[in-house]
N, C-alpha and C positions, 0 to 999 in steps of 0.2 A: 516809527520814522517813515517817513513818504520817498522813498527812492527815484519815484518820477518827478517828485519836485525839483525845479529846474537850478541850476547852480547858480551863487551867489560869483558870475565871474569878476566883475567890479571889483567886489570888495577883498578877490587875491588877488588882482592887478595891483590893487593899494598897499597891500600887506606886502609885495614883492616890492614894489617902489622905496617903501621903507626900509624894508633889510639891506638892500643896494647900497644907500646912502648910510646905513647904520648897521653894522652888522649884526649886533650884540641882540638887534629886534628877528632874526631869523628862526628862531624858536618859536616868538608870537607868529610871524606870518604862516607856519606850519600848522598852529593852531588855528586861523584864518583858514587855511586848505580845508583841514578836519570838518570845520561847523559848514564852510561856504560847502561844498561838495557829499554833505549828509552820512561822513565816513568817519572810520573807527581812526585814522589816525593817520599820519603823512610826512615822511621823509625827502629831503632833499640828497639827491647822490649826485659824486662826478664820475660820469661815466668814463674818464681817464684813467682813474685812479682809486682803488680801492682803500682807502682810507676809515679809519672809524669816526673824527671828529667832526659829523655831520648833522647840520640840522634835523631835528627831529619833534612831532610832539609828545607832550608828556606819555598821552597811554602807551606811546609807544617806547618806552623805557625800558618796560619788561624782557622784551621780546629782543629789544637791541643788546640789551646786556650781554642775552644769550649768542646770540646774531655772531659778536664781536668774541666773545671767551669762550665759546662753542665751537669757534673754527668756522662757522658760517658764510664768515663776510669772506670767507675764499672758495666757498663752495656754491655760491648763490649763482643758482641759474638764470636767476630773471635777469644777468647781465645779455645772457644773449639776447637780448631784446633791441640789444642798439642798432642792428643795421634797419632792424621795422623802424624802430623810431626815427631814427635820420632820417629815413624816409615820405613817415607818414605821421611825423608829429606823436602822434597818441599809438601805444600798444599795450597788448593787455597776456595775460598767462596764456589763455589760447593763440595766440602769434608763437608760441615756441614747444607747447604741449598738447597735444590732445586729451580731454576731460580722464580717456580710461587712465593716459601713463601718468597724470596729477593725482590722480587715486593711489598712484605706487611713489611714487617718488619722494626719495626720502627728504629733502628739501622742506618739503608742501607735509607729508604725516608727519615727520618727527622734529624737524624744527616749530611747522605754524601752526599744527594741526594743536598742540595742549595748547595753546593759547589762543583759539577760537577764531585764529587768522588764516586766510588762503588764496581771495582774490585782491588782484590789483589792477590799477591803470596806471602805466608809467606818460608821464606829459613832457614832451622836451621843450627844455629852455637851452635855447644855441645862439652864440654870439661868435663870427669867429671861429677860434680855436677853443674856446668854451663850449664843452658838452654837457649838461647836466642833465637829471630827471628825475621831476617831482613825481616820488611815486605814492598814489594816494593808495592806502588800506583799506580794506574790507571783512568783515569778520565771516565766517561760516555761514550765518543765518542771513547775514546783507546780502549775501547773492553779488554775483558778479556785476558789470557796469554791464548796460544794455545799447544799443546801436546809439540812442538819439542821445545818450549824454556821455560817450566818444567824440560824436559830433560838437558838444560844446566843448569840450575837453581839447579837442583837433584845433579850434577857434581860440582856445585860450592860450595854446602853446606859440602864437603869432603875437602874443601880445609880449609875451614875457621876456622874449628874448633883449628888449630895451634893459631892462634889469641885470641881466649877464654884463652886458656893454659897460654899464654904469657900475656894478659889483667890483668888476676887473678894473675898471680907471679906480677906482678909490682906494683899490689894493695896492695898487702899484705907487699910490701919492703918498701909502704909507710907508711903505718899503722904501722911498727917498726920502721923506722922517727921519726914519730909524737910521740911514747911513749917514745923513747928514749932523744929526744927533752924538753917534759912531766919532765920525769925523771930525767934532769940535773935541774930542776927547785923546784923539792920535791912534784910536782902538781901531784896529784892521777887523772888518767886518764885511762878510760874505755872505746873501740872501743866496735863499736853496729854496727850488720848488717842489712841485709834487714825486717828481721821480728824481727827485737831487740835481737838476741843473741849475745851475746858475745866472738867476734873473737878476745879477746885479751888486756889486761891488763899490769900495769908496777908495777913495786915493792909499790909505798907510795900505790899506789889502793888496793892492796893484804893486805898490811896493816892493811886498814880498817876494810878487813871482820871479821864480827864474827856471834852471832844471830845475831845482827840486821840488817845485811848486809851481805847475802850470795849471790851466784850464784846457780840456782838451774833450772836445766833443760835446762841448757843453759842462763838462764834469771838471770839478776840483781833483786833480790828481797828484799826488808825490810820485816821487824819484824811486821810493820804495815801494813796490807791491805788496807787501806789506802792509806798510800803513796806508795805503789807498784801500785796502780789503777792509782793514781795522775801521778806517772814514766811513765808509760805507755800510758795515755792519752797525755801527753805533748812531748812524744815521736813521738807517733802516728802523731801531729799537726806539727809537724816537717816533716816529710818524708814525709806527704800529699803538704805539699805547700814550693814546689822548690823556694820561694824568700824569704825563713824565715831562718836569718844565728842562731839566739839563742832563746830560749826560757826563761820563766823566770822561778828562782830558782827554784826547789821539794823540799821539807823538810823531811830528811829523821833519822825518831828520832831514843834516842840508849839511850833507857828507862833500859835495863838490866844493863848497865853500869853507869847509871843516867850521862851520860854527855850529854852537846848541840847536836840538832839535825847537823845533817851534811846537807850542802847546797847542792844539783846536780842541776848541769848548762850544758842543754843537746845543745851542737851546731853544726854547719858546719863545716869543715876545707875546705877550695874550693881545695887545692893540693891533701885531701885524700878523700872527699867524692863528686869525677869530677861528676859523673854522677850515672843515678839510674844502671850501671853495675858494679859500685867500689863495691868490698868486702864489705870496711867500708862507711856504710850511715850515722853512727852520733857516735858523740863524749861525752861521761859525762863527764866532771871534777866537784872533788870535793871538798869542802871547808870546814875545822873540822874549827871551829869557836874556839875551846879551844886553837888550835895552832897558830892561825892567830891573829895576835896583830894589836890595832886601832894606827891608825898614832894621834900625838896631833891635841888636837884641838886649840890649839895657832896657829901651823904652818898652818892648812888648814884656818884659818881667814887671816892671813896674806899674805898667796899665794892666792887664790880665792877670799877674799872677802864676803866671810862665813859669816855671823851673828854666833853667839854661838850656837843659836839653830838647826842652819844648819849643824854648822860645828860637837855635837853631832850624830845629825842623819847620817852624811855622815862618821862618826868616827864608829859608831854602823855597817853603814849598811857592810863597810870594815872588820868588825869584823868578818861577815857572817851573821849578825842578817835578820832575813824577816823585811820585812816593816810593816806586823802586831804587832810583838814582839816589834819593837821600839818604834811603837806607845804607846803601854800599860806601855811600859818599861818608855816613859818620859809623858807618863799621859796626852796625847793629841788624839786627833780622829784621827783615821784613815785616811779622808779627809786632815784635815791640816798635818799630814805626805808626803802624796800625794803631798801636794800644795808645802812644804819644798824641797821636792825631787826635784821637777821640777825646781827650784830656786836652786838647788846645777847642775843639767846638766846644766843648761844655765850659770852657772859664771863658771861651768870646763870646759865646751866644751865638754862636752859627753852627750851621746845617751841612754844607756841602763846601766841596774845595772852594768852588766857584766864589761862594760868600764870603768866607775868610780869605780868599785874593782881592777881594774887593774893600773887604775891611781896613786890612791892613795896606794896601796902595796908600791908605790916606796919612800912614804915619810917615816922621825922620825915617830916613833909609838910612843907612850903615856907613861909614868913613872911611 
């Protein structure tokens, strides 16, 4: 491989153009980086937000696995690189290390070191409040990048940033999609970004608020500290682990008004929240249980296969009830709720609460 051959910059110009407008192509344009740039492999990071759902190409699978389940992607030094790069567009391992302390640092030997990896060049692409950076790989034997194809690398980070610009407009056209979608439906629905603020809301969500459900500082917060922690946490376990589409319910009580607490069911959308560079990383919706009517429970014995006692609990939990509440509510343990539950997914065919609220929305409710 000819290391001083000069980079293919065009053809990541094109391959950035594309993902912009199509997100789902961000993994090919990575590979685009890889061959244009004569490297082992190439990731795209935001530098706001350490996130795992991020572009990458294939070779580098291995090494991200570990990256992200190894505790990595919280130990990575190469973030300090951003004040160089804001700077100076392109920075590389020497901007934040000297050769001897890359020989110790456990980073560089025992994260990249078995898997034949160690240098890079991070290239910023900046729009704005958009900070990203395509960081290209290098293996052991490739040797680091040398002055003159910095230089092109410095030249290509001028170009990219049109790409951020255009990334971010189409994120945000989806995330008014999804509300507007949301909102022919009567579903209150709350766009959440990288660090959980609130990029946007539709009318039944505005609704909601009052004390017990404000926006404050940017953040969705209850009346209860409590469940603003509980919000937050199960938010958090979301955005950490890219294969999780939903969480399970947060109880979000509205003691000043004495009605039910409101359910939040924080998820995925795969069209709006593509990758850790989408605006919107997670979705609330929520469910006022006062407004939400249970389907009967004749018709779910008779479509499913319900026992009564099933078909109560699956009537309840439609209502918006938690699984604790209905346990107390029909004077049974927690356990055999549990064991109920599992015997109502296996005769619906569903998976998670979320499913079987959905399901059953679409039958008679109750008289």
């Amino acid at each position: 491989m000819d290391m001083g051959a000069a980079f293919d910059i065009e053809a990541i110009s094109g391959a950035f153009a594309k993902a912009a407008i199509d997100p789902g192509y961000w993994g090919f344009a990575m590979e685009a980086v890889s061959e244009a740039t004569h490297s082992y492999g190439a990731i795209l990071f935001d530098i706001n937000s350490h996130l795992p759902g991020i572009p990458r190409s294939r070779t580098m699978e291995p090494s991200f696995e570990a990256y992200v389940h190894g505790g990595w992607i919280d130990r990575d030094v190469r973030y300090r690189i951003a004040p160089v790069l804001e700077h100076r567009g392109v920075a590389t391992d020497f901007d934040i290390m000297a050769p001897d302390q890359i020989s110790r640092d456990p980073y560089y030997q025992e994260f990249l070191a078995p898997f034949g990896l160690r240098w890079f060049a991070g290239v910023k692409v900046a729009a704005g409040d958009d900070f990203w950076c395509l960081s290209i790989q290098r293996s052991i034997e490739q040797g680091p990048f040398d002055q003159s194809e910095l230089l092109e690398l410095g030249g290509l980070s001028k170009q990219l940033g049109t790409a951020a610009v255009f990334a971010n407009a189409v994120g945000f056209a989806r995330v008014e999609a999804a509300l507007d979608a949301f909102c022919a439906s009567a579903t209150p629905a709350v766009m959440l970004g990288h660090n959980g603020t609130v990029i946007g809301m539709n009318g039944p969500a505005e609704n909601l608020l009052d004390e017990d459900l404000r926006v404050l500082a940017g953040r969705l917060v209850s009346g209860s500290r409590n469940a603003s922690d509980a919000f937050d946490r199960s938010l958090n376990e979301l955005l950490k682990n890219p294969g999780s589409a939903t969480m399970p319910p947060v109880q979000m009580p509205r003691p000043r008004s004495g009605r039910r607490p409101l359910l939040a069911y924080l998820l995925r959308l795969p069209k709006v929240t593509h990758t850790a560079l989408s605006p919107c990383q997670a979705t609330a919706i929520f469910i006022d249980p006062d407004l939400r009517p249970s389907p009967a429970g004749t018709v779910l014995m008779s479509c499913f296969g319900l026992t009564r006692a099933e078909a109560k609990l699956a009537g309840m939990l439609a209502g918006g009830d938690c699984l604790i509440t209905i346990a107390e509510h029909l004077s049974i343990t927690y356990e055999t709720a549990r064991n109920q539950l599992k015997a109502v997914f296996a005769k619906t065919e569903t998976h998670r609460q979320s499913d079987l609220m959905a399901l059953l929305s679409r039958f008679p409710v109750s008289e």
